[in-house]
C-alpha positions as CSV (number, residue, x, y, z in Angstrom):
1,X,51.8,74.0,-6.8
2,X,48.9,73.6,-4.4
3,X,49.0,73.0,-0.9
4,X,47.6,70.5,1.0
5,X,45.5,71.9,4.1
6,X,44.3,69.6,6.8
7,X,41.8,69.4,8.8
8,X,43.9,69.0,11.7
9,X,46.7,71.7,10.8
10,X,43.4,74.1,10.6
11,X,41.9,73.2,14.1
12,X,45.3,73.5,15.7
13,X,46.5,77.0,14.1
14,X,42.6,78.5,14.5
15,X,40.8,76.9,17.2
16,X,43.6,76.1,20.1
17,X,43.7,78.6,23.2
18,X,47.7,78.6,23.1
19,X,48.0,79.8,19.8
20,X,49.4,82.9,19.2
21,X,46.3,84.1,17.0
22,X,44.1,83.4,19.8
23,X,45.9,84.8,22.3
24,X,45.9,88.2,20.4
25,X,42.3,88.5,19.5
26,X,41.3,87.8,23.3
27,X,43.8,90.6,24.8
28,X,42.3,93.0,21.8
29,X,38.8,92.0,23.3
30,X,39.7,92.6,26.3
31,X,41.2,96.2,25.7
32,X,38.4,96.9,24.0
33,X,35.7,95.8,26.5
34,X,37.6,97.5,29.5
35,X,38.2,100.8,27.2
36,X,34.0,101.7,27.7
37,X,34.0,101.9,31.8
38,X,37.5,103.6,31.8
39,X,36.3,106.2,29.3
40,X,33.6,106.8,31.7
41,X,31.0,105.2,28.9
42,X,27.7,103.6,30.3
43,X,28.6,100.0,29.8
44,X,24.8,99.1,29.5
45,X,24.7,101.7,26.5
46,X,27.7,100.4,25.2
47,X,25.9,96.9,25.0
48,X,22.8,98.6,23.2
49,X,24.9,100.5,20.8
50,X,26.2,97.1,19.7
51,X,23.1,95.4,19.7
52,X,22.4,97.9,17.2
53,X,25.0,97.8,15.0
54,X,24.7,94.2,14.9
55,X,21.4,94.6,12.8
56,X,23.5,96.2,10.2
57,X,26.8,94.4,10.0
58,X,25.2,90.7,10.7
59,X,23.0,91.0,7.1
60,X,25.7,91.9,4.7
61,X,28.6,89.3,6.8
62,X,25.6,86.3,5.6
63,X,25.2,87.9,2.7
64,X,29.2,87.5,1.7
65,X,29.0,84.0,2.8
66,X,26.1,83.1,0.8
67,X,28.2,84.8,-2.3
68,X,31.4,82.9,-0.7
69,X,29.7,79.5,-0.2
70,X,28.2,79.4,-3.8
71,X,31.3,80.5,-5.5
72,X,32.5,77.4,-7.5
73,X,36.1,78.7,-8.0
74,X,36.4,78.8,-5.1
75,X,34.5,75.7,-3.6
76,X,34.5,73.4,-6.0
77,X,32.6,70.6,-5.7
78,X,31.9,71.6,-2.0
79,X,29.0,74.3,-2.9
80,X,26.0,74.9,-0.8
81,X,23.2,73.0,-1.7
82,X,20.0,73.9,-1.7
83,X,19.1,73.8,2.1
84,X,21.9,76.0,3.3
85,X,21.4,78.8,0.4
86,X,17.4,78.2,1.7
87,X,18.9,79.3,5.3
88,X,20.8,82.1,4.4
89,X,17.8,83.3,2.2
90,X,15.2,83.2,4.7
91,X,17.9,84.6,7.2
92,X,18.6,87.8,5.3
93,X,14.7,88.3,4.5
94,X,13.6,87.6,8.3
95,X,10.5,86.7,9.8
């Protein structure tokens, strides 16, 4: 049995400010980003430790995509073509 997912039913559970998902990942961010000045954390440094991390993290999260959007279980006849795999490529190999 497969289930039929709209468009609609998608924007409306993922992408509306009064739903309960949202609503939980904004107080989480906000715990989070108050948590560094009450620790008595330099918020600046906070910012740069991120930063860094980011350089890290942000490779291998387009990397899984790439793997993701290629997959053809998975996509079916909605697969990257050859200018989005050509974006991810030159994004994980940089300037």
């Amino acid at each position: 049995m497969t289930t039929v997912v709209r468009e609609r039913d998608v924007l409306t559970i993922f992408l509306t400010s009064r739903s309960a998902r949202f609503r939980i990942l904004g107080g989480v961010a906000c715990v989070i980003a108050l948590a560094v000045p009450v620790l008595g954390a330099n918020p600046i440094m906070a910012q740069v430790a991120t930063q860094i991390s980011q350089v890290f993290i942000l490779p291998l999260a387009v990397l899984i995509l790439l793997l993701l959007c290629n997959n053809k279980e998975l996509m079916g006849n909605q697969r990257a073509n050859w200018l989005l795999n050509a974006g991810m490529v030159a994004t994980l190999t940089g300037p």
